[in-house]
Backbone bond lengths (Angstrom), bond angles and torsions (degrees), N, CA, C in turn:
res aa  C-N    CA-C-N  psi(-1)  N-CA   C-N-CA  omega(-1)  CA-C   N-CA-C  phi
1 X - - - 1.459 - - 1.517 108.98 -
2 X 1.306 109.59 117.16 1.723 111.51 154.67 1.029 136.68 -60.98
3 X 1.206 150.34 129.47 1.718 157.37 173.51 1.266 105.53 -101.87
4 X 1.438 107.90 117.20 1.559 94.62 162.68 1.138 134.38 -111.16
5 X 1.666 162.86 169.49 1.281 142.51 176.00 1.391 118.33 -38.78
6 X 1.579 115.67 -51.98 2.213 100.85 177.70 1.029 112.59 -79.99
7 X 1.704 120.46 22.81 1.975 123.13 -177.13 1.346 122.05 69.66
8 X 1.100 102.32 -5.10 1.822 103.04 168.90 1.796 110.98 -53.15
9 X 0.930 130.50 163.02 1.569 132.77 178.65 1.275 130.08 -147.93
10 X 1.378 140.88 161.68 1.542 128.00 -146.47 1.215 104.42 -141.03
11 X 1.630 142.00 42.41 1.477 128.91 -167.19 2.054 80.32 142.64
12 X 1.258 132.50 -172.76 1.274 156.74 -100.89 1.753 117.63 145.79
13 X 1.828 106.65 132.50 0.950 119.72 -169.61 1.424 86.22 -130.68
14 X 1.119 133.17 31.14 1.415 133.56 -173.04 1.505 131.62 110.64
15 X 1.298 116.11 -25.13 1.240 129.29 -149.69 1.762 130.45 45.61
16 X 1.776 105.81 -148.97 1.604 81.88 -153.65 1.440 166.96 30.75
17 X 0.936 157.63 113.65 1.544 160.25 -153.57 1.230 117.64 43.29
18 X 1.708 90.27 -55.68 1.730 97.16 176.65 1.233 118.95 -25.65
19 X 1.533 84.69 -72.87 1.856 114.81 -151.34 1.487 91.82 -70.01
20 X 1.258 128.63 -51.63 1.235 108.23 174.11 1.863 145.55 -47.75
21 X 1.535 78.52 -27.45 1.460 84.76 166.83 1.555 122.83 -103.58
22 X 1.431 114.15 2.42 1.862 124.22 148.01 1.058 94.71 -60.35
23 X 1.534 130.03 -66.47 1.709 109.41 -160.14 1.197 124.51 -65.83
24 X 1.516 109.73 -28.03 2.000 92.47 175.01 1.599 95.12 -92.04
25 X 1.121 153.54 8.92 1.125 125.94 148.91 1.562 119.57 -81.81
26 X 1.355 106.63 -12.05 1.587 110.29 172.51 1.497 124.31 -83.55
27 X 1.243 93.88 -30.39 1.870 110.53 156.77 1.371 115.94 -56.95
28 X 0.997 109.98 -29.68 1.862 123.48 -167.12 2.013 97.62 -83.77
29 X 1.389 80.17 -59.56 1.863 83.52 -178.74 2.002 119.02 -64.74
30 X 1.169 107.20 -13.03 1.436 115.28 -179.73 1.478 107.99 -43.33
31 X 1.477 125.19 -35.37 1.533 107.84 177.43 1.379 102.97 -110.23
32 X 1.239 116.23 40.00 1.374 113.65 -158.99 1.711 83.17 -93.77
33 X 1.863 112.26 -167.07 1.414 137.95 171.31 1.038 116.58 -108.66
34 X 1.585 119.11 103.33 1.722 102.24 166.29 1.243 114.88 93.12
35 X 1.442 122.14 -167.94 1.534 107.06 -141.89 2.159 77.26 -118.37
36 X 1.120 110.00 163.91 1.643 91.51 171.04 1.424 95.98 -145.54
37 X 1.406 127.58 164.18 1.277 134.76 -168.43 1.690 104.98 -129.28
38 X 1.583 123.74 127.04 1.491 130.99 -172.72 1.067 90.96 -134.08
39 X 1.907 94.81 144.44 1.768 110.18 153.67 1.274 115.98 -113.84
40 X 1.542 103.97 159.77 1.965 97.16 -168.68 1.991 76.82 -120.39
41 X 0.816 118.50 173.53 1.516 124.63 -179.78 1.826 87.59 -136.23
42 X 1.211 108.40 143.04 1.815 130.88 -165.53 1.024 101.03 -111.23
43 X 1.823 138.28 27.13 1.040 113.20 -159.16 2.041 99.57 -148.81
44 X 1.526 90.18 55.90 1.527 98.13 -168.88 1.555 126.34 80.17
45 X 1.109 153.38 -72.93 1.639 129.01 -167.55 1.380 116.85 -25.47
46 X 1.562 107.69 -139.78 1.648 119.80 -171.38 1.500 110.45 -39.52
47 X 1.238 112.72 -37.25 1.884 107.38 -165.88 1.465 104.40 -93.84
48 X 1.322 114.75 -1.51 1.626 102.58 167.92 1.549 113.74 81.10
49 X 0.841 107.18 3.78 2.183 115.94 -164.70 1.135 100.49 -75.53
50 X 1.441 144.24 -168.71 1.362 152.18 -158.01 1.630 102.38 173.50
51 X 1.587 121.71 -8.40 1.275 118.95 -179.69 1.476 130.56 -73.08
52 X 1.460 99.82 -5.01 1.399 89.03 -179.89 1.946 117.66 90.34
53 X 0.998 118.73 131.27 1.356 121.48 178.11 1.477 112.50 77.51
54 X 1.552 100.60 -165.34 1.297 103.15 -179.26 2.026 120.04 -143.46
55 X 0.827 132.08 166.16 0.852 130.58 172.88 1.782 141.64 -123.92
56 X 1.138 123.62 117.99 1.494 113.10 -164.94 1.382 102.51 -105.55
57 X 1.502 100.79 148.57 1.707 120.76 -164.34 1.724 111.18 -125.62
58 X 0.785 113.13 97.88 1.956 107.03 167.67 1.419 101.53 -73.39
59 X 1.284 116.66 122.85 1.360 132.58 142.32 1.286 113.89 -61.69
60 X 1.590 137.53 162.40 1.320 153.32 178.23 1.292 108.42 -146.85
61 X 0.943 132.33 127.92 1.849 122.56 175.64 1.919 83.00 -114.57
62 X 1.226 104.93 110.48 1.886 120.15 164.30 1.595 103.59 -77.77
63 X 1.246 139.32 74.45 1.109 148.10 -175.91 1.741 105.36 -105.70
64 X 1.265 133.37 119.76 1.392 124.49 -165.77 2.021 116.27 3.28
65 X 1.230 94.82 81.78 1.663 97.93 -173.16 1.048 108.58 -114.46
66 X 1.070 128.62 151.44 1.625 156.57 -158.60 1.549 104.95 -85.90
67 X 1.585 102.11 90.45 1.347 96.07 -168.94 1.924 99.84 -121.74
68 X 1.115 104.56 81.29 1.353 120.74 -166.85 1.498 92.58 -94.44
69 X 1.643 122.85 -30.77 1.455 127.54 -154.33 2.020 108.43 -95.67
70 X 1.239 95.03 0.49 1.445 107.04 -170.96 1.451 98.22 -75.04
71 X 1.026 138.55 -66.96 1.324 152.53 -170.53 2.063 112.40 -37.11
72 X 1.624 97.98 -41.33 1.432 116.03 -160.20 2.210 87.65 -87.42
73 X 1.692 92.47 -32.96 1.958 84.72 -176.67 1.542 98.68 -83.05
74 X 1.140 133.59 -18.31 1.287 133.25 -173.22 1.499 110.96 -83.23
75 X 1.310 140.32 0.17 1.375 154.76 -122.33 1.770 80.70 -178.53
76 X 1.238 155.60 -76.14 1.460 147.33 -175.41 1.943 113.47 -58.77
77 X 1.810 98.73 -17.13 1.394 90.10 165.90 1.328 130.82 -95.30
78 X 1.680 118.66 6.40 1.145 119.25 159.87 1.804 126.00 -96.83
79 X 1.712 93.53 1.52 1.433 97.71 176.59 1.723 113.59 -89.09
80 X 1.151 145.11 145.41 1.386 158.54 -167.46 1.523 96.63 -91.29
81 X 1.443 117.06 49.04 2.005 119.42 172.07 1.499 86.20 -135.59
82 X 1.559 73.11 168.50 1.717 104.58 170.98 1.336 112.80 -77.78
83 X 1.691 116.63 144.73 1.463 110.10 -171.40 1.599 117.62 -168.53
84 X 1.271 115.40 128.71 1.572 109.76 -165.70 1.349 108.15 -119.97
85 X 1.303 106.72 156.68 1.439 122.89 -174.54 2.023 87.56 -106.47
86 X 1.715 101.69 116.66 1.563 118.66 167.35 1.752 112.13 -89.73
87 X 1.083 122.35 118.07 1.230 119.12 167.11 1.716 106.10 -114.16
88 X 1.305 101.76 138.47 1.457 100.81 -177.85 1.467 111.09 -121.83
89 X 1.451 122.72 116.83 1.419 128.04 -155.62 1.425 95.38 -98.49
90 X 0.695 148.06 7.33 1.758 130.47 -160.14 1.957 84.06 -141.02
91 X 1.531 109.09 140.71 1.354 113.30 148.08 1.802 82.25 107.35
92 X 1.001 122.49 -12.43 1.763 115.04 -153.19 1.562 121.86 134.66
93 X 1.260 128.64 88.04 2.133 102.75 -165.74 1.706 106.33 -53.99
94 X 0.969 110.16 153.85 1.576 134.86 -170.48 1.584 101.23 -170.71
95 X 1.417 89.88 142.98 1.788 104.99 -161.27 1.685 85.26 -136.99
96 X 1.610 98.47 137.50 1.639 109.47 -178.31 1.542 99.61 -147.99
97 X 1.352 97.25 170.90 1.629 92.62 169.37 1.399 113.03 -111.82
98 X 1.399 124.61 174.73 1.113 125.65 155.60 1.388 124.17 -142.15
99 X 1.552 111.34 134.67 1.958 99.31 -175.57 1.398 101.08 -144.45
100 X 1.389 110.83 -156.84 2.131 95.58 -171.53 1.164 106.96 -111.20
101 X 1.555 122.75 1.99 1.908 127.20 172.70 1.373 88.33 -91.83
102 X 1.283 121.27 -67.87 1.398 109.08 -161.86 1.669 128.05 -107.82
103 X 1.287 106.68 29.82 1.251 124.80 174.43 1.266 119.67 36.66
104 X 1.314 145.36 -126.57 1.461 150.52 -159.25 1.366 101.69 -136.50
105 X 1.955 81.99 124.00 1.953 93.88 -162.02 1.671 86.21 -153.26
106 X 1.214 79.17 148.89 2.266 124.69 -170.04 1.861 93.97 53.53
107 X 0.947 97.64 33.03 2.107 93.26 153.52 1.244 118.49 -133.48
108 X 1.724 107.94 62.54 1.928 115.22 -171.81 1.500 106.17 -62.89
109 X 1.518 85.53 145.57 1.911 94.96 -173.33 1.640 122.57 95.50
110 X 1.481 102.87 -21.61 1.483 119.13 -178.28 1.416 107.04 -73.98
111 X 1.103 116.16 115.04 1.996 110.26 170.51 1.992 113.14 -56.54
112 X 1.067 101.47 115.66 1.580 85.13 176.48 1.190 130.39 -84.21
113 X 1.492 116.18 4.92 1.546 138.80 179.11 1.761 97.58 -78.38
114 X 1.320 117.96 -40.14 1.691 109.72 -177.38 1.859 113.35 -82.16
115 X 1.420 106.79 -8.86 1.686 116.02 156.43 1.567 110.38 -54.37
116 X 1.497 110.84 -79.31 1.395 118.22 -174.57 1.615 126.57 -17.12
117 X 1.410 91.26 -66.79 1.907 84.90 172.79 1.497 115.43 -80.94
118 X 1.254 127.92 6.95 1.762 110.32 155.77 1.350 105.60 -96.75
119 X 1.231 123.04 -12.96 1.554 111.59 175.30 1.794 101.78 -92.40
120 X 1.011 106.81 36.55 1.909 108.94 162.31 1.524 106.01 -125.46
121 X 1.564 110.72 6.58 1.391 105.21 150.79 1.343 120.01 -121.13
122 X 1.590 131.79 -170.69 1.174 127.92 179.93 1.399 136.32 -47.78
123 X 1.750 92.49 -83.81 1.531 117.97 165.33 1.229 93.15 -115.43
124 X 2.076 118.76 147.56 1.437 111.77 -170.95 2.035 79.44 -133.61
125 X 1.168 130.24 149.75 1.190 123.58 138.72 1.002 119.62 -149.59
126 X 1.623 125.89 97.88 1.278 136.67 -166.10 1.748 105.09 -164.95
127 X 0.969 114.79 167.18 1.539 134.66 -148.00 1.547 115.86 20.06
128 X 1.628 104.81 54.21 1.324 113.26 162.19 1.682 100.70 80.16
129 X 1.103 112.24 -6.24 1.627 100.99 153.73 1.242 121.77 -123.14
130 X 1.661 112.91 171.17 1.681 117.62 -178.16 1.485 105.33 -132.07
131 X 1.328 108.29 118.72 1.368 128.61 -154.87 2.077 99.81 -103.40
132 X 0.963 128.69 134.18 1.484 132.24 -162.30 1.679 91.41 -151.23
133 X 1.477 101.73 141.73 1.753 102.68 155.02 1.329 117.62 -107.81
134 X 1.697 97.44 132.48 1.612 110.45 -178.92 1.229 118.88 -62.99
135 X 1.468 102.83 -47.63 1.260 114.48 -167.42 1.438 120.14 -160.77
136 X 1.311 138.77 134.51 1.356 151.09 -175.39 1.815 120.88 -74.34
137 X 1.351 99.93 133.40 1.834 80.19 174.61 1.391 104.60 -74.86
138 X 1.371 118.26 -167.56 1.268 147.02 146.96 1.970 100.71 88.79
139 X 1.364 98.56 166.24 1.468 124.13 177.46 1.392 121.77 -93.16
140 X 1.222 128.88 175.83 1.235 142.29 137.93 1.560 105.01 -130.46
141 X 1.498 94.86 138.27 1.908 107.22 -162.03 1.596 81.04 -132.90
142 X 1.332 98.15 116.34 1.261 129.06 169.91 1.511 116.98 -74.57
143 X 1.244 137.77 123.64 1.612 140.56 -164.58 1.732 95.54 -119.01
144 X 1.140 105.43 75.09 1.609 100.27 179.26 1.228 115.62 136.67
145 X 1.437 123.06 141.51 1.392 125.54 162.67 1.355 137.82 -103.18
146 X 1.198 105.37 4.76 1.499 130.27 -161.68 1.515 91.33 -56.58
147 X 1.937 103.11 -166.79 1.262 112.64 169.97 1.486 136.74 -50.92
148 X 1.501 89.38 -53.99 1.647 96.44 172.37 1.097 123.00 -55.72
149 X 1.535 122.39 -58.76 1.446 117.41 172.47 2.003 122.41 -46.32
150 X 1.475 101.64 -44.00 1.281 89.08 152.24 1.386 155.85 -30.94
151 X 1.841 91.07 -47.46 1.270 86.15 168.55 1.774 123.95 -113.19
152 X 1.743 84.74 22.58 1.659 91.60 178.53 1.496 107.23 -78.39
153 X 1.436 121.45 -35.35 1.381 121.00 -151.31 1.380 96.07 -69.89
154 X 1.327 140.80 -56.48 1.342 138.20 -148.16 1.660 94.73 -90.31
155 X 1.217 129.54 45.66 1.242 136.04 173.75 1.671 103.41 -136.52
156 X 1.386 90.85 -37.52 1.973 96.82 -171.39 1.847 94.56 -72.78
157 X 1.792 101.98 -55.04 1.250 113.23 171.78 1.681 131.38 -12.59
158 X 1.452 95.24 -55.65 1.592 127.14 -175.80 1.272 106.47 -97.85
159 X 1.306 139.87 9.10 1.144 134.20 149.76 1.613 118.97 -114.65
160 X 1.112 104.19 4.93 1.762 103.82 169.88 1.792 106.48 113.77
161 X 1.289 97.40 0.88 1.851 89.50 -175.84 1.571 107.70 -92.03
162 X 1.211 119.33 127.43 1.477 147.21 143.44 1.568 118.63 -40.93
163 X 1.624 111.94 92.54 1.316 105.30 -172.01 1.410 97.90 -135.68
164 X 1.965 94.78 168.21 1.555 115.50 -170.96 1.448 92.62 -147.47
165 X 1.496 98.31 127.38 1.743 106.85 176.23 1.062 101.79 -88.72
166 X 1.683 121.73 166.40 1.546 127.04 -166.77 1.437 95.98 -133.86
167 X 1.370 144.42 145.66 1.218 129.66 160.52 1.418 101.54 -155.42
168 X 1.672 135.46 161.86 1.146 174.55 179.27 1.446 105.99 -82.94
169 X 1.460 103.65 -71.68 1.658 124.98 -159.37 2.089 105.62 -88.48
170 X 1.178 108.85 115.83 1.331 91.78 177.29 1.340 133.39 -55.74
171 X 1.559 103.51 -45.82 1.435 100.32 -174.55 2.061 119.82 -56.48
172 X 1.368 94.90 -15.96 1.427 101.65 179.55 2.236 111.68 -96.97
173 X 1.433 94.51 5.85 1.693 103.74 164.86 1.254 134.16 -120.59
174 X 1.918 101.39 55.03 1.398 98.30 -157.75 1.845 77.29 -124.74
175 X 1.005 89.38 148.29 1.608 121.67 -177.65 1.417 97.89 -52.76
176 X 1.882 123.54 -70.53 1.347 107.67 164.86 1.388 142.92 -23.40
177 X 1.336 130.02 -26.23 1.193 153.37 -154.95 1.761 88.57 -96.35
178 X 1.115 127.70 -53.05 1.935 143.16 -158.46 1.397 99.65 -118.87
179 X 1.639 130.01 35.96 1.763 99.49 171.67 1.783 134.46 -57.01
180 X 1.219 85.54 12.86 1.778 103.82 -173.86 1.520 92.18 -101.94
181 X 1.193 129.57 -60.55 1.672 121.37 172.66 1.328 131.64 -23.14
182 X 0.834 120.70 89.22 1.490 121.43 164.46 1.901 110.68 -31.74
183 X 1.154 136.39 -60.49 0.984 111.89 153.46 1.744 116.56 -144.13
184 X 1.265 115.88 -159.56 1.733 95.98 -149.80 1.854 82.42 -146.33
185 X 1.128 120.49 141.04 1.823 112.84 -163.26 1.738 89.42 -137.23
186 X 1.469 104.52 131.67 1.645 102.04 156.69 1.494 104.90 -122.37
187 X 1.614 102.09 110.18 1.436 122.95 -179.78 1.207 105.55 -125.99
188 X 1.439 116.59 152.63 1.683 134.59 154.58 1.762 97.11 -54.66
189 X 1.412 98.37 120.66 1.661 96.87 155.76 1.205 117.42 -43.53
190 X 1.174 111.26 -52.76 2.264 115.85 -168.15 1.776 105.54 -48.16
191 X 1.135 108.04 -28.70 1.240 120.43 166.60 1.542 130.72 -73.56
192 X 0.706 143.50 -25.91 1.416 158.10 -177.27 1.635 108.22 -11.03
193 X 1.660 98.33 -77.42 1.773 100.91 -172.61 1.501 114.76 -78.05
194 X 1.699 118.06 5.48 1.114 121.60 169.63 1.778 111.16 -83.97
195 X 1.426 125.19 -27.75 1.036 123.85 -179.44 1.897 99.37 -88.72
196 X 1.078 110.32 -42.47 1.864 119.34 -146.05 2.054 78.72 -85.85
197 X 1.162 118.06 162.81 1.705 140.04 132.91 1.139 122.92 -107.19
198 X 1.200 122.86 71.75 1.606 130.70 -159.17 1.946 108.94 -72.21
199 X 1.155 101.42 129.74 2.146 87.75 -178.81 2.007 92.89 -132.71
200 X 1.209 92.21 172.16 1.831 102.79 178.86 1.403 105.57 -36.84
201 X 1.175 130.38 -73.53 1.230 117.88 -176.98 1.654 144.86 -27.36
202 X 1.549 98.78 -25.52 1.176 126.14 -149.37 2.032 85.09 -109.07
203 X 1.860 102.09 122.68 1.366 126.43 158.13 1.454 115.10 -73.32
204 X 1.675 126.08 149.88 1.017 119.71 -172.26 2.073 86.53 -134.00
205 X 1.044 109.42 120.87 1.676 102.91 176.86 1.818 113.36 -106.49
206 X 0.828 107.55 82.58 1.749 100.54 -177.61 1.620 116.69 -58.54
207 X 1.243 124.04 128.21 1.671 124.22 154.46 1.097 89.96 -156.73
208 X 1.182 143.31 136.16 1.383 148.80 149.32 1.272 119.06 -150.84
209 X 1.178 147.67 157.72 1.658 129.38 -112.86 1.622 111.63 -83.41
210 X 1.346 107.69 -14.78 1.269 131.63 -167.95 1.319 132.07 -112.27
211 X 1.673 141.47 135.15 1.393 113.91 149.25 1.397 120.14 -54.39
212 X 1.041 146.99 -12.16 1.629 144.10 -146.64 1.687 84.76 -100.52
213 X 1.020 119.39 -62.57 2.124 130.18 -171.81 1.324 89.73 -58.15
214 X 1.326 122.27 -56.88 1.830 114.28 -164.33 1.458 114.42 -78.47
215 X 1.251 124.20 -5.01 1.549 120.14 -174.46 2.280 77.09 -102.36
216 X 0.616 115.62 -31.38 1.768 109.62 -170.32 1.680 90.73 -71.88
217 X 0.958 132.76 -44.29 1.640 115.81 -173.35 1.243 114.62 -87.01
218 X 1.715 106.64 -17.66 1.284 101.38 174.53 1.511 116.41 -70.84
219 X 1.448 117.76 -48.76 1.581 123.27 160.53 1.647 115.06 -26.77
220 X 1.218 116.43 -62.39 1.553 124.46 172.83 1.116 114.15 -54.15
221 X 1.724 125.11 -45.16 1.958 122.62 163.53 1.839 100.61 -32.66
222 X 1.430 71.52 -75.40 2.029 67.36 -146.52 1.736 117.61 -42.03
223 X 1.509 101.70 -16.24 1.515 110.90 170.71 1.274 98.98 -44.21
224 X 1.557 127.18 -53.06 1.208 128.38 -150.91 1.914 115.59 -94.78
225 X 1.470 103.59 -175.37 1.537 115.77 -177.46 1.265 115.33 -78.64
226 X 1.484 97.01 -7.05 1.818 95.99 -170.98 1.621 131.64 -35.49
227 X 1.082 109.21 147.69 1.855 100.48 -158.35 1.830 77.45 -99.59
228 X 1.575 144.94 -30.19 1.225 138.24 -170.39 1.546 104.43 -150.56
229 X 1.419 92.49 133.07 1.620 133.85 -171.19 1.376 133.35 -123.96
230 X 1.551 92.52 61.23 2.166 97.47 -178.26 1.095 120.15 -111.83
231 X 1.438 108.59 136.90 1.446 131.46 -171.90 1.436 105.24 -109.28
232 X 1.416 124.28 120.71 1.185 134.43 171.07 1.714 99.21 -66.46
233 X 1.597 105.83 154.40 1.621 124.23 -168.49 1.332 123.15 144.32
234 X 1.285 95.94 179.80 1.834 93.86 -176.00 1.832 89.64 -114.47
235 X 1.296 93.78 -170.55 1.381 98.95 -158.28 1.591 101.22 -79.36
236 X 1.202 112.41 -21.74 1.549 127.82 -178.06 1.647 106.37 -59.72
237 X 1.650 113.72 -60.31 1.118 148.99 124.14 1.892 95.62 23.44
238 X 1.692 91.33 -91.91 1.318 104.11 -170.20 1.316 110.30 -65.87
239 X 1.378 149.85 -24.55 1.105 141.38 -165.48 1.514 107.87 -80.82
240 X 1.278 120.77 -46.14 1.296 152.17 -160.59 2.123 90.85 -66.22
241 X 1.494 94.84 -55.17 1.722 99.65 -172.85 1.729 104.78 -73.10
242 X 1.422 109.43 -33.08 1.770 107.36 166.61 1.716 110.66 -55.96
243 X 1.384 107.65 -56.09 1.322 92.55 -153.83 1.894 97.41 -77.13
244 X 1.243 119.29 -0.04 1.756 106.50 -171.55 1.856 103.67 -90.77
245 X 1.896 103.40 -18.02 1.047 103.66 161.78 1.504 134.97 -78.27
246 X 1.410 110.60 -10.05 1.420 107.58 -179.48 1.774 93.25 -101.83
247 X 1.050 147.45 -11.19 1.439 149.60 172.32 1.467 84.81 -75.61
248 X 1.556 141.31 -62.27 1.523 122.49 179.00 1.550 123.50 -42.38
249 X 1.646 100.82 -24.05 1.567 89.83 -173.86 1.738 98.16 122.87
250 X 1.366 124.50 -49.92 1.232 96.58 -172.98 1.872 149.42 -73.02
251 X 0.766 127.23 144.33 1.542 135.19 -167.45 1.780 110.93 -32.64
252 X 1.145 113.45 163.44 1.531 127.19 171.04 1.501 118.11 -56.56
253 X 1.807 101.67 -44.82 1.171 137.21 -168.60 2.200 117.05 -77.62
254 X 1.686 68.97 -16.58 1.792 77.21 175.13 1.660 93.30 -111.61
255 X 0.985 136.51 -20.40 1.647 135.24 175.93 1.487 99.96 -47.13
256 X 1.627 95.94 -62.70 1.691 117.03 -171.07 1.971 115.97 -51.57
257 X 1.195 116.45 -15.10 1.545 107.29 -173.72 1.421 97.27 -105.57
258 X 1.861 126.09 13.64 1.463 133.03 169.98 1.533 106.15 -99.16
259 X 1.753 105.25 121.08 1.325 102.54 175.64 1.528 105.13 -109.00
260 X 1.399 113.35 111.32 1.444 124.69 159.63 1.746 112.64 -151.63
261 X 1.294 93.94 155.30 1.790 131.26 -22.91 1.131 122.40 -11.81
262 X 0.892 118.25 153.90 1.400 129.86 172.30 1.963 108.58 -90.93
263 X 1.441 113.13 118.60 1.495 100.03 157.09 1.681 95.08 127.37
264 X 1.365 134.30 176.34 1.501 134.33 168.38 1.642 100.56 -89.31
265 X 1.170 113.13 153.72 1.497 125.99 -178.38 1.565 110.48 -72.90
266 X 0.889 113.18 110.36 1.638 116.50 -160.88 1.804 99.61 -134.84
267 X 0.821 87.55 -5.83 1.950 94.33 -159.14 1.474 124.00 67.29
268 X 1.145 114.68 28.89 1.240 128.88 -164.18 1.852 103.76 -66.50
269 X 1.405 107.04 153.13 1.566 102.12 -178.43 1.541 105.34 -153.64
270 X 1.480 121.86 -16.24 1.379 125.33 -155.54 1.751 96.95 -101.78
271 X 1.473 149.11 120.69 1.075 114.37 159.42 1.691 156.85 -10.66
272 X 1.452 97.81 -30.83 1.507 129.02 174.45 2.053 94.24 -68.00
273 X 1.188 93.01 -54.66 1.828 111.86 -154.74 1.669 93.75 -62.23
274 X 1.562 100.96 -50.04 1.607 111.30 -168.55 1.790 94.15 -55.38
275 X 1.145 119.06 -58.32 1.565 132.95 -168.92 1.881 93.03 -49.70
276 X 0.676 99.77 -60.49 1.330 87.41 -169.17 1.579 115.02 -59.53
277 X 1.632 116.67 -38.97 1.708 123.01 -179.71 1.604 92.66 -53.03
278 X 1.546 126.67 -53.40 1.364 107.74 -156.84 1.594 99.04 -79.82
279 X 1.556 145.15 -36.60 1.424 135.48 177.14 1.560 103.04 -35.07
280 X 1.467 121.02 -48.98 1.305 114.54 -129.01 1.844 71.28 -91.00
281 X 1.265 134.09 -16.43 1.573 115.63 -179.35 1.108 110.69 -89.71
282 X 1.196 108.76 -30.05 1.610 111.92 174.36 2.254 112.58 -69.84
283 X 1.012 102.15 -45.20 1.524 93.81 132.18 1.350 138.83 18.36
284 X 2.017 82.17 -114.67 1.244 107.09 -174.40 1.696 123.07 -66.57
285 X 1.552 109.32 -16.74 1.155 134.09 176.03 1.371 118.56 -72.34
286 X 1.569 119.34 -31.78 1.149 116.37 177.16 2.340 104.91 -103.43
287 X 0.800 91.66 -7.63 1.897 110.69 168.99 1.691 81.86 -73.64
288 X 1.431 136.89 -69.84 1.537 123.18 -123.13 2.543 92.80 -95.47
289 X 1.505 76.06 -12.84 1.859 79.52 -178.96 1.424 122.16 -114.67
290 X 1.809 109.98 16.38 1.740 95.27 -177.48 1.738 109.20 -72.84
């Protein structure tokens, strides 16, 4: 979150009490030195909270700063890798990135071997640095243009997912249709893993206008590494696509990494409703595997 001198702000640390009381202490630190580190405790005094625990905050004062490294994170957030924002508190603050092509860059002198294991947790701030992720690998590959997907993308969009629509039919693979898409593909289904390199990271969302298109990409999923595999349907739907897959031959164990229905049980029915059941699994899916 940004603070600015008339308290306006640019991003969220949660809101309520908290955040309110980051910003006038961040107002306070504006002519301050250096980067400073606060705890708020969640558990009733001055901030009134009742939640329990506590919370730690790095301050930054951006005062003519050396932002040589912006360009290289701004350029790592359109790539589909893993990627951390290095801040180094001790010696001078200096902010670098780090990722696994191009390792640890604008923090000279820094070992980049003692990065690695704090970037296998979330947020790290300890031995004088503060470790953040820029950015996440993997996709979500959209199987359809229909309604739902319509209104899936600008939901995945707004929650941090990296997506590419897939379509057959042109009029349903036009960029207008997805301005939230990162990009928008008109391919033959039969094709799929010939165009895509699909790896764990990478979501696969099936709807496309048909059972005949969605049982063909689904065949090509399980070909692949995909870490998530949902097929829009009803439960009838799903039974019908289990049992034609075990008459193909494949395993129990490949049934099991297919989620259909597709989405959390919400009772959802409206395109809007459906969009939201599959965000909130897609979600929990990327919560249960960082």
């Amino acid at each position: 979150m940004a603070i600015f001198r008339d308290g306006s702000i640019a991003g969220t640390i949660g809101g309520g009490m908290l955040e309110y009381q980051a910003i006038q202490d961040g107002l306070r630190l504006l002519d301050g030195e250096g980067p400073e580190l606060r705890d708020y405790e969640l558990d009733g005094g001055p901030l009134d909270m009742i939640c329990g625990g506590s919370v730690r905050v790095l301050f930054h004062r951006l005062a003519n700063p050396d932002l040589s490294w912006t360009e290289a994170a701004l350029a790592l957030l359109e790539e589909p890798c893993d990627a951390w924002l290095i801040t180094r508190l001790d010696g001078g603050v200096a902010t670098g990135t780090y990722d696994k092509e191009n390792g640890l860059r604008f923090l000279p002198g820094l070992d980049g071997t003692r990065i690695l294991p704090l970037c296998r947790r979330r947020v790290v701030c300890e031995h004088g640095l503060y470790v953040e992720p820029l950015n996440r690998a993997g996709r979500v590959y959209v199987f359809g243009g229909g309604h739902v997907s319509q209104a899936l993308v600008p939901l995945l969009s707004r929650t941090g997912f990296s997506t590419v629509v897939c379509e057959n039919r042109e009029m349903f693979a036009r960029k207008a249709l997805f301005p939230d898409a990162d990009r928008v593909e008109l391919l033959d289904f039969e094709q799929m893993t010939a165009r895509f390199t699909i790896g764990a990271a990478d979501c696969l969302v099936i709807m496309t206008r048909g059972h005949r298109d969605d049982y063909a990409v689904l065949l090509q999923a399980l070909e692949t590494g995909a870490g998530y595999i949902g097929v829009i349907g009803s439960k009838r739907k799903a039974a019908l696509t289990f049992d034609r897959l075990r008459q193909d031959g494949w395993a129990e164990a490949d049934l099991n990494r297919v989620r259909t229905p597709i989405g959390l049980s919400i009772g959802a029915e409206t395109p809007a409703e459906i969009a939201v059941s599959i965000t909130a699994e897609l979600i929990a899916h990327r919560a249960q595997n960082r």
